[in-house]
Each structure stands twice: as structure tokens, then as C-alpha cells.
C-alpha positions as CSV (number, residue, x, y, z in Angstrom):
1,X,-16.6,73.4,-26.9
2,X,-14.6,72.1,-29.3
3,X,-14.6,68.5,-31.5
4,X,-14.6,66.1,-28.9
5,X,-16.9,67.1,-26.6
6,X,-19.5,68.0,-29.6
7,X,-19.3,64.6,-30.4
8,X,-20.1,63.5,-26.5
9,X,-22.6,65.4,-26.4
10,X,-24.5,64.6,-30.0
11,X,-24.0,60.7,-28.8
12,X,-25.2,61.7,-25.1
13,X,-28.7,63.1,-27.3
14,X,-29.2,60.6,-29.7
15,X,-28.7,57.8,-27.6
16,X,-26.0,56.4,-29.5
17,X,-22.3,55.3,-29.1
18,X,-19.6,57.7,-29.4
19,X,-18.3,56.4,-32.7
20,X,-21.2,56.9,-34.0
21,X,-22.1,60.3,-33.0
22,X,-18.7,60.8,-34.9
23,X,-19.4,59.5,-38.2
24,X,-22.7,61.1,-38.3
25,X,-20.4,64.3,-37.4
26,X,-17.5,64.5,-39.5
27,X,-20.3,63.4,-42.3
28,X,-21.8,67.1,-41.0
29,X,-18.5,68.4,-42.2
30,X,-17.2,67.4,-44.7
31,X,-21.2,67.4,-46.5
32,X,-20.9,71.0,-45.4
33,X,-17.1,71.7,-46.8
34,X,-17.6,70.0,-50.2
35,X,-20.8,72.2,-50.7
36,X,-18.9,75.1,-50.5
37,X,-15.8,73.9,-52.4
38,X,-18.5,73.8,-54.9
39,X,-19.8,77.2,-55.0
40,X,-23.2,76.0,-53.2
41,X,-24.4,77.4,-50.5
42,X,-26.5,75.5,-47.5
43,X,-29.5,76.8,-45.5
44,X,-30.6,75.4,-42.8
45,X,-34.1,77.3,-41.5
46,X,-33.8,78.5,-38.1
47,X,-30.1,78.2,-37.4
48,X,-28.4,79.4,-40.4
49,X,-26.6,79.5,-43.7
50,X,-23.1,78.6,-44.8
51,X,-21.8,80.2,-48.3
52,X,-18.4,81.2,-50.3
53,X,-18.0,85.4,-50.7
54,X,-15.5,86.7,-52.6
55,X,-13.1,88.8,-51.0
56,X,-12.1,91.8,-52.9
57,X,-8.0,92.0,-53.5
58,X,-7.1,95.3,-51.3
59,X,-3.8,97.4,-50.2
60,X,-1.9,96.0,-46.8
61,X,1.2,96.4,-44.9
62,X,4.1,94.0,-44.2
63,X,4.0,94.8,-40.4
64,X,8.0,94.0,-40.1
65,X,9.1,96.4,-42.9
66,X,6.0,99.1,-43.3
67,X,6.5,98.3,-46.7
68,X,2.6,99.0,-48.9
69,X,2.0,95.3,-50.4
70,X,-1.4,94.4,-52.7
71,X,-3.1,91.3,-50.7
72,X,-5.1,89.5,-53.8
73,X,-8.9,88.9,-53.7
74,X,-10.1,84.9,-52.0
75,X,-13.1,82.8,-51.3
76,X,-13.7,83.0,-47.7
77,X,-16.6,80.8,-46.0
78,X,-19.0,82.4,-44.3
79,X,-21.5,81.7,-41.4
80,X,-25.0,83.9,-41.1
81,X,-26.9,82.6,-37.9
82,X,-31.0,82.6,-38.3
83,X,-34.1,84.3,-36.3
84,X,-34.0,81.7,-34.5
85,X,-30.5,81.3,-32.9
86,X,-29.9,84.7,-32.9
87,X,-33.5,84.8,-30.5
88,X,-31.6,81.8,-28.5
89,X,-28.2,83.2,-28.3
90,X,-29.9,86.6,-26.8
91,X,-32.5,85.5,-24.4
């Protein structure tokens, strides 16, 4: 599913127009991306949790030249469903 039909479908629930299914969406968003530009994280009981880990910095390879390379540490966002979804996902 991606952006586009989300929205049709949040609209289709709710009972409201399009345009606003996608306000109320990219709100979702960009609520949820300026949490975790901030170093907050956001649980939501039941479906899940959205936080920052830190990524250590570790040894790579260039795949072109085989040549060892040292791939600094980052921020990465990450997604942990809840009980509940995970129960959903799996019935």
C-alpha cells in the first residue's frame, strides 16, 4: 500500500474527503519525524513504538575495489510493533 491509497482508505473510514484524510496524514508524519529529529521517542500502546538508535561506526568493503573502508556510526529510526499487531499480523 503505499501513500495514496493509505490516504483513500483513512478518508473511506472516517468519512471524510480525501484532502482531508491527507492533512490529517502527512500531520501523522511529519508529528512522528520531528519527534525523532528530536531524540524522543513515540509509543503508541498496542501497535507500536518509533525511536532514534545509534548505530555503532564498523569496518566495510567498497564492493568495486575490495578495498577495507571504516563506515562511521548514525542515527537510524526504528519501528518495534506491539502485542497487539504482532497478534494481528499472525492470526
Amino acid at each position: 500500500m503505499n501513500k495514496s491509497e493509505l490516504v483513500s482508505v483513512i478518508a473511506e473510514k472516517m468519512g471524510v474527503s480525501k484532502k482531508e484524510a491527507e492533512i490529517a496524514t502527512n500531520a501523522f508524519i511529519s508529528t512522528v519525524s520531528t519527534a525523532l529529529t528530536e531524540g524522543r521517542k513515540i509509543q503508541l500502546v498496542g501497535f507500536g513504538t518509533f525511536e532514534v538508535r545509534e548505530r555503532a561506526a564498523r569496518k566495510g568493503r567498497n564492493p568495486q575495489t575490495g578495498k577495507e573502508m571504516l563506515l562511521p556510526g548514525r542515527n537510524v529510526p526504528v519501528f518495534k510493533a506491539g502485542k497487539s499487531l504482532k497478534e494481528a499480523v499472525n492470526k
